[in-house]
Structures are given as structure tokens and as C-alpha cells.
N, C-alpha and C positions, 0 to 999 in steps of 0.2 A: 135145708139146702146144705150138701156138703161139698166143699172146691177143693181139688187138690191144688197144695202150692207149693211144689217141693219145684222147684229151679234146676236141679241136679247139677248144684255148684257146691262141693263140699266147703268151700269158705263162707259163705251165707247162712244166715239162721233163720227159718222159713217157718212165717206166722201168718194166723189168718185175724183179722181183725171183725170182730161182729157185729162191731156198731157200723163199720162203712162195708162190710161184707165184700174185704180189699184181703189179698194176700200182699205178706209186707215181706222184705228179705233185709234182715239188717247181717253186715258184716261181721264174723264171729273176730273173737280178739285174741289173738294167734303170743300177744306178749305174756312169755313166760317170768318174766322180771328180771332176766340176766342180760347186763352188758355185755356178756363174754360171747352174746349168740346175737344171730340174727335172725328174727324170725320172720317168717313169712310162708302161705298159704298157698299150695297147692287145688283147686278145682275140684279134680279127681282124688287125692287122697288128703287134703285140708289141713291142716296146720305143719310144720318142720321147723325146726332148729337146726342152725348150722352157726359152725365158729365164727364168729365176727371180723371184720379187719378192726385195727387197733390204731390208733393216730400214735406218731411216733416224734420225737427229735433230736437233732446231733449236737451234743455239746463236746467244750473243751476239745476243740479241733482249731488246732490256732496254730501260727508258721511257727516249723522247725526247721533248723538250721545243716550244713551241711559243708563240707571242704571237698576243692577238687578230686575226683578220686579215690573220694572214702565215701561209706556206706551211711544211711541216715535213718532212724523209723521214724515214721509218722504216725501218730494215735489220735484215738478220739474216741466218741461215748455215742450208742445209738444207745436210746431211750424210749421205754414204753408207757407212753402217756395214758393207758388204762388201765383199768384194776386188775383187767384177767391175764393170766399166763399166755404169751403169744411166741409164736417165732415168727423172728424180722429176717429177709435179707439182706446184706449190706455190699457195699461194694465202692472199691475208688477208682478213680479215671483222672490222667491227668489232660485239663479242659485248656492250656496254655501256657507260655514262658520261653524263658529267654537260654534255657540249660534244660540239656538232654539227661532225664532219670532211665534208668532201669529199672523194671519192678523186681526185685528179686526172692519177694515172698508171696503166696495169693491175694490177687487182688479182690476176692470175694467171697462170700462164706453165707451162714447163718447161721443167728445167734438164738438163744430160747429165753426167755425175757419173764421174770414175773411179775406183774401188775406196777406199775411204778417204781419199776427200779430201771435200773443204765447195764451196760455190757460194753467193755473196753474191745476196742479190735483195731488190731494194726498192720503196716504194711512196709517192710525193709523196700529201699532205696539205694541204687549206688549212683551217682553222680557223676559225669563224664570228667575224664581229665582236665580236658579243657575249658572246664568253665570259668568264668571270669569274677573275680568279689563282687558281688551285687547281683549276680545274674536270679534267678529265681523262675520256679513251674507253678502254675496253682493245678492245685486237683479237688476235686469235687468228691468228701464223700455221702454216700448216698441210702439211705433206711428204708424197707416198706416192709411192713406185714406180707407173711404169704398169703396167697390167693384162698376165699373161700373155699369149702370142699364143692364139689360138684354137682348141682342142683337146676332142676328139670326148668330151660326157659321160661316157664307158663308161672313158676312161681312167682308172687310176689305179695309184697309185704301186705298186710289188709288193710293198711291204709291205702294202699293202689301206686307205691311208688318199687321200683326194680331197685332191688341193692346192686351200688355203683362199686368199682374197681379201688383197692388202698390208696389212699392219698401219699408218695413217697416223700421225707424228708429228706432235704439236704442241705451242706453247709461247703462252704472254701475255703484252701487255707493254701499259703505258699510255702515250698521249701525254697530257702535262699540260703546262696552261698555265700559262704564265709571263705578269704583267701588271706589270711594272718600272712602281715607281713610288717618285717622291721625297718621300719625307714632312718633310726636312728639308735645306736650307732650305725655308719656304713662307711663300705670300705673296705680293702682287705689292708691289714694292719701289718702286712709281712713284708710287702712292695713300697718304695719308696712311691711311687705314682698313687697308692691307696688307703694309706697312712692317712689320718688327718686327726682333727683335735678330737672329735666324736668314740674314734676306735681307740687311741692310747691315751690313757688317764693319768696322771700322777699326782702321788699323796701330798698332800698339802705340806708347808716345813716346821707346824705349829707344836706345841709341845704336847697336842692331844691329837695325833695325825688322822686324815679323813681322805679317804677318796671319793669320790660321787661318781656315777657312771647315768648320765639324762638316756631316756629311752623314749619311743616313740613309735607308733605303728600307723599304718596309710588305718582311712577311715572303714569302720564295719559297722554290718548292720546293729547292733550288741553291743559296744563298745564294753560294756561293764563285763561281760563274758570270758574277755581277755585275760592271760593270765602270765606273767612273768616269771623267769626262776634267772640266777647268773651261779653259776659254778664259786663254790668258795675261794678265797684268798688263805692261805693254809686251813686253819681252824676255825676260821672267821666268815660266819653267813653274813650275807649283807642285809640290812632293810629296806622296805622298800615304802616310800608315798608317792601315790597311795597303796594301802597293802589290801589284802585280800581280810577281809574280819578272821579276828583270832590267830592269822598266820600271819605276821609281820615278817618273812623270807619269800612272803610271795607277793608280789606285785600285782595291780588288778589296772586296767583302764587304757587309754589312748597314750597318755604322755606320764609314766612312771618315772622315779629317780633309785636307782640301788646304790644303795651307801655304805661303805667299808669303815670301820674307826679301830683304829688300832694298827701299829703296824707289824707284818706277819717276824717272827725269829730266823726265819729260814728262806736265803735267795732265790730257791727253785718254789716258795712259794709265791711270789711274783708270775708276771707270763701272762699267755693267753688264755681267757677265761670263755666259757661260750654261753651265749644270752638266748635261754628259749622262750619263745613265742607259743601258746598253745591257747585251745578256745574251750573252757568250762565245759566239763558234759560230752565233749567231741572228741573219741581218738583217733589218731593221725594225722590230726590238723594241728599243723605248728611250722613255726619258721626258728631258725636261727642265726646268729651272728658270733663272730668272735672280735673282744675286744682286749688287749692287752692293757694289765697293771702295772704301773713301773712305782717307785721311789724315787727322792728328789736325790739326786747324787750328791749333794753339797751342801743339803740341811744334815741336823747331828739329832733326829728324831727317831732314830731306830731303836728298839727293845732293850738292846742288853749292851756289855761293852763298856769301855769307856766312855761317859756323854758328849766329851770332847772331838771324839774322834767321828771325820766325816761319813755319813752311810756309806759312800762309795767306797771306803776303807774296812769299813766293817764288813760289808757283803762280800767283797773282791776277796779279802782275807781267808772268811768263810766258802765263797767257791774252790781256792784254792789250795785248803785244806793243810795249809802253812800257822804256824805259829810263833816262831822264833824270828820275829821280825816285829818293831813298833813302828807308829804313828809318828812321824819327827822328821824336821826341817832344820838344815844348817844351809842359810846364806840363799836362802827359798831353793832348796832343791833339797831330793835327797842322797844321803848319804851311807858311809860304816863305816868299820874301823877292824884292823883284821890283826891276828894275833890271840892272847890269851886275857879276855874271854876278847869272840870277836861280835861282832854286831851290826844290823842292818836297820836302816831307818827310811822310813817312804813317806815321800812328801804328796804333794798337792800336784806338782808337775807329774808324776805316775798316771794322773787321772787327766790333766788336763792336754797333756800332750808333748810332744818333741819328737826329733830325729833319730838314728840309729849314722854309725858310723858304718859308710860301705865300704866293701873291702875284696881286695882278688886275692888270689895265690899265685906268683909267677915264681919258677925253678923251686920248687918248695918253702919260697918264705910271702909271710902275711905281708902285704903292702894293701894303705889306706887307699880310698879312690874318692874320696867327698862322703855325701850326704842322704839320708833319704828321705822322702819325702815326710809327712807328720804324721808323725801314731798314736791314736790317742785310746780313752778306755781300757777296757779289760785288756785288751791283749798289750798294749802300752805299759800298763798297769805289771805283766807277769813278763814282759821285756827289762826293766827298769829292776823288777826284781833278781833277776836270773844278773843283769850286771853287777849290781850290787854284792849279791851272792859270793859272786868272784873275786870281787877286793876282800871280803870277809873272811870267805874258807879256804881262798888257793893261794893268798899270798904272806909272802915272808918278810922277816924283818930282822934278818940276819946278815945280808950284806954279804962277801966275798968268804970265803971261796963257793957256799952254797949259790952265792949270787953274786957272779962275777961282776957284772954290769951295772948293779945295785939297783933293777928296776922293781926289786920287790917278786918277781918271779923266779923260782929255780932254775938251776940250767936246767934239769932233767926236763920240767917244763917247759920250756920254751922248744927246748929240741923234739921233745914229742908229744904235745898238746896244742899249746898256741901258736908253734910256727915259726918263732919269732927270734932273732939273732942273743944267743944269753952273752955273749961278747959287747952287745951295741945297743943301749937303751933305748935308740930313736927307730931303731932296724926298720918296723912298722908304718912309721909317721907318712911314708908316702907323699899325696896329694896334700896332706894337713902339714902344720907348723910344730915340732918339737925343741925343746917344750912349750904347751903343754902334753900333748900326745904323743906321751912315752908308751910301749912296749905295751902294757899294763892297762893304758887307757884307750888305746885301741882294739886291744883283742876284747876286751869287756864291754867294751862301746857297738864292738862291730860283729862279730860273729855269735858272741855269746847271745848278747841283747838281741840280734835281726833272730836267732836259736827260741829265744822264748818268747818272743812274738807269734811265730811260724806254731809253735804249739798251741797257742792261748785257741779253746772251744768259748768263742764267741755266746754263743745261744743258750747262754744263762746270765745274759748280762743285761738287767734289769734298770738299770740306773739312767734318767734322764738329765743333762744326757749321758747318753750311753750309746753302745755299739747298735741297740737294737731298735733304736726311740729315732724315728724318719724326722 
């Protein structure tokens, strides 16, 4: 007896058996031994190979950071979980949040992958203006193998299962924003209403002088990302704790301190300094502040000079670019002495304050009128000078005929500089009592002294206090 048993299913292997005189069809075995394929069995033309899909997953996709208005990437790793070479699609989406992104680079692509390795792929962000510190988008990125190649419905596997569609990998990650800001110092240090102890600092009076400048920022996500800089004091960086490892000029965290030691040679080294706020890793995110450094006017801790001599004498000196005048007090004020040699001496009142003698001119001579109100600091300071000056350099000590009147001023002087009667010592005295406000002591009281007030350029007068310290 002979049976035919041919099935005419090319994935079957067709046998007859002669002890049960059965035709049998056992499934033939379509596995080639590669992962990289999937095999399975066509009917009509019986075994095929085709590329596999590949299990995949997303690592090191974790929240990055970002500042109102500036751009951000976000990266991450799709990974190919098998041995064989594949290409993945990838792709990100943002799936919610509280801040509006732009995508400004593609949001999707594909990668080609060989057997267990990773492929970085990223996507540029810009972050709305208005977003607020803390706000934050999650986005999803997303891996799969491309789709099998194209293979006749009817195939399948010879174990009798359909090869299913790639499993896609995905992972979440948030960009959040970062909105660096300085909460301490604050203020504007220029305004008497914004002044306060935070913005204007002054160096200690010790014989090792320090200033310290506390800082402080509103809370972020990072706080260790923070990074502090302040504008030097002449040549003098500050430090800062905490600092940034290995950089002690830069500042790291919520609440730093930058510290000055030493006091600077030069007054225009003082002033306003500006304190930046920036965040690690992020450009255009940063905030700043200015805070002003002064000297104590009345410690004697300054650099160079006589030790004796008050800062505010030493630096006032120095703004003024004067030399031939000392430090010295007769009967707590100061004084000179005019003639050959002549000389000028500035007390402690130059700095701490006084009057000026007011004065009119009626028919062309100097008449006294009282008082003005208190002038104190630098321009006090180059008032007091400029009188002085004048006992020094313009007066005489020759008496008649040069100096009829014997007020120590010339005639030629009086008749065409100071104004003032060279016939009559008191000519001047006015609203005041002569003596003591002779000739002499009013025109160098009143017009000269209110003369070098009216010059004195304030805004380099460092000294607390001082002209510029609220």
C-alpha cells in the first residue's frame, strides 16, 4: 500500500509511519540560531528570516535645569538591549508642567545601535520669559526598534505564534526652572530710602582690617549650583565661605559670605562693587546686585602714611591731590601760620563738621550776614582747606604802609580781591562781632571757605561716615 501524505503546507514535514500505516506532519524548524532575526514559516514558500525587533531602554535622562528666557538641552541614552545591530526610533514630547518650552531643535530622529551599546540624543529648549523659579515641564523620552521588514500575513513562527509589534521604551524627566536671585544684599545703596546695613559695608578699625559682605539667595531647585563672584576692592579678591572647591574667589550655595582683608592704597578703590549671581553649567542665568565698600573715617587703619593720621585724612588728602598741608590741631581746631615758611594744618573739625560765614556784597564791599547751615566731610573737608590756605598764602605780616589797617591783608588785596575796606579792619564784620571777625576772618570764613565747598566732587568720598554712607 502506498498513501500520499504530502499536506501541501510547506512548513510541515510529511511522514508516513508503517507500523500505524498513519501519515504524520511534524512542524519543520524554521530557527536559524540568530537573535538578530525572526523566524518564521511561510505555507506556500516555508521558512523566512527577517530582522528582529530588539528590546531597548532609556537611561541617564534625569531633570535639567533652566532660566527664564534662556535656552536648555536635554539628553539622554536610548539603549540596545540585544546583541544584534538595530536602528531605534527616538523621540520626546513634553507630557506636562507648569512652564511653557519651545522645542528648538528635532524632536525626533533615529539612531543605529550596535548590540548592547547606548546612543546619546538630545533636544535644545527655550524656556518662556515668564516662567517662575520652580516652575517645571516633564517630557517623555521615547525608544523603539523600527518595524519588521514586510512579511506575507499567513507567516508565522513554527511554533504557531505571529511576531508581535516592538515593545517601546520610555523614561520622564523635568526641566525646571531656575530664577537666581539675590535676596541679600538688597537695596539700592545710592538712595537714602535703599541704603541699608546689607548694601554698605565698612572695614572693621582693627590693625588687620576686614570687611565681610553676607550674601544670600531666594531658595532653588540646586542650591549647590549657585555660584557667587563680587567685583574686587582695588587688587584685593575677596573669599568666599563657602567657596566653590579649588576656587576660593568664588562663592558656591544659598547663604555665602565674601570677605575683603586688607585695606585698599587708593580711595577710588572703595565704592560700589557688583555681586553676580549665576547657576553652574547655565548661560544667562544670573542676577545681580551692587553693594558699596567704605572705610571707617576715624580708625587709623589705612596702608601707608603716617599711622597716626585719621583714614579720613589720609584718603581726603589723597582725593585731593594736595600735599603741602599736615595732620595737626591747635586748641581742637584747625589751623596755619603765613609768612616765611607758611603752613597749613587740618584738624578733626575738617571732617566732622561746621559752618561757613555767609556773606553779601552791597556797593562793592564784603559785609558778613551770619551763618550756614553744618558742612561736614569731603567737601567740609576741601572748604576748611581752601580757608586755611588763605591765612597761609595771601597774607601779610608787614603792617602799614603795605597794610594800612594792619588786618594782615594788602591794600591792593582788599581793593581788588576780598572786597574789603584796607582803611578799616572790621569793614567786613557785618551781622558778626569784630573782634574777632576782622577783615581776614571773614573773607576766608565766607566766601573763600562756602568757594571750596561749592567745588568739592563729592562721589569719591568713601568714608563712613562720609558724604556717601545713608
Amino acid at each position: 500500500m502506498c498513501l500520499e501524505c504530502d499536506d501541501d503546507n510547506a512548513c510541515t514535514q510529511d511522514l508516513y509511519n508503517w507500523v500505524t500505516q498513519e501519515c504524520l506532519h511534524e512542524p519543520v524548524n524554521c530557527d536559524d540560531g540568530l537573535n538578530c532575526t525572526t523566524d518564521c514559516c511561510d505555507i506556500v514558500t516555508g521558512c523566512g528570516h527577517y530582522p528582529s525587533a530588539q528590546p531597548c531602554n532609556v537611561q541617564d535622562f534625569n531633570d535639567t535645569y533652566g532660566c527664564p528666557g534662556s535656552n536648555a538641552t536635554v539628553k539622554g541614552k536610548v539603549c540596545n538591549q540585544g546583541s544584534c545591530e538595530k536602528r531605534f526610533n527616538w523621540s520626546f514630547r513634553e507630557i506636562g508642567g507648569l512652564t511653557q518650552l519651545t522645542f528648538t531643535s528635532p524632536a525626533s530622529g533615529t539612531i543605529l545601535l550596535p548590540g548592547h551599546q547606548c546612543g546619546e540624543v538630545s533636544l535644545n529648549v527655550s524656556i518662556d520669559q515668564n516662567a517662575n523659579g520652580g516652575d517645571f515641564s516633564s517630557l517623555e523620552l521615547k525608544g523603539v526598534s523600527t518595524p519588521d521588514e514586510e512579511r506575507p500575513p499567513e507567516c508565522q513562527l513554527w511554533r504557531g505564534t505571529v511576531a508581535g509589534d516592538p515593545v517601546p521604551c520610555t523614561e520622564t524627566a523635568q526641566v525646571r526652572v531656575i530664577r537666581p536671585e539675590i535676596t541679600t544684599p538688597n537695596g539700592d545703596p545710592t538712595t537714602s530710602a535703599g541704603a541699608n546695613v546689607t548694601n554698605e559695608r565698612t572695614y572693621d578699625s582693627g590693625a588687620s582690617p576686614a570687611v565681610t559682605v553676607p550674601c544670600a539667595a531666594s531658595s532653588v531647585p540646586d542650591p549647590d549650583k549657585l555660584r557667587w563672584t563680587i567685583d574686587n576692592v582695588g587688587a584685593m579678591q575677596a573669599t568666599w565661605n563657602p567657596s566653590v572647591p579649588g576656587d576660593p574667589h568664588s562663592g558656591k550655595g544659598l547663604n555665602p559670605t565674601a570677605t575683603f582683608t586688607g585695606m585698599p592704597p587708593n580711595y577710588s578703590d572703595f565704592g560700589p562693587k557688583t555681586i553676580t549671581l549665576a547657576v553652574d553649567g547655565l548661560s544667562g542665568c544670573q542676577d545681580t546686585q551692587v553693594v558699596e565698600i567704605y572705610y571707617s573715617g576715624t580708625a587709623t587703619n589705612h596702608p601707608a602714611g603716617d599711622p597716626a593720621h585719621p583714614n579720613w585724612f589720609y584718603y581726603y588728602q589723597q582725593n585731593e591731590g594736595g600735599s603741602a598741608y599736615t595732620y595737626g590741631c591747635r586748641n581742637g581746631t584747625s589751623w596755619s601760620t603765613s609768612g616765611d615758611p607758611a603752613s597749613v594744618h587740618i584738624c578733626d573739625n575738617a571732617y566732622t563738621g561746621g559752618e561757613y560765614i555767609t556773606t553779601t556784597v552791597t556797593g562793592g564791599q564784603l559785609q558778613a550776614t551770619g551763618w550756614s547751615g553744618t558742612n561736614r566731610y569731603y567737601a567740609h573737608f576741601l572748604g576748611v582747606l581752601a580757608h586755611e590756605r588763605q591765612h597761609a598764602n595771601n597774607q601779610i605780616n608787614t603792617g602799614p604802609p603795605e597794610d594800612r589797617d594792619s588786618d594782615r591783608l594788602a591794600n591792593a588785596f582788599e581793593t581788588g580781591t576780598s572786597q574789603t575796606d584796607p582803611d578799616n579792619n572790621c569793614s567786613a564784620a557785618g551781622a558778626l562781632v569784630c573782634p574777632p571777625f576782622f577783615d581776614r576772618e571773614v573773607y576766608a570764613g565766607g566766601p573763600v571757605e562756602q568757594a571750596g565747598i561749592a567745588a568739592a566732587n563729592t562721589s569719591q568720598d568713601w568714608a563712613d561716615p562720609g558724604s556717601n554712607h545713608r
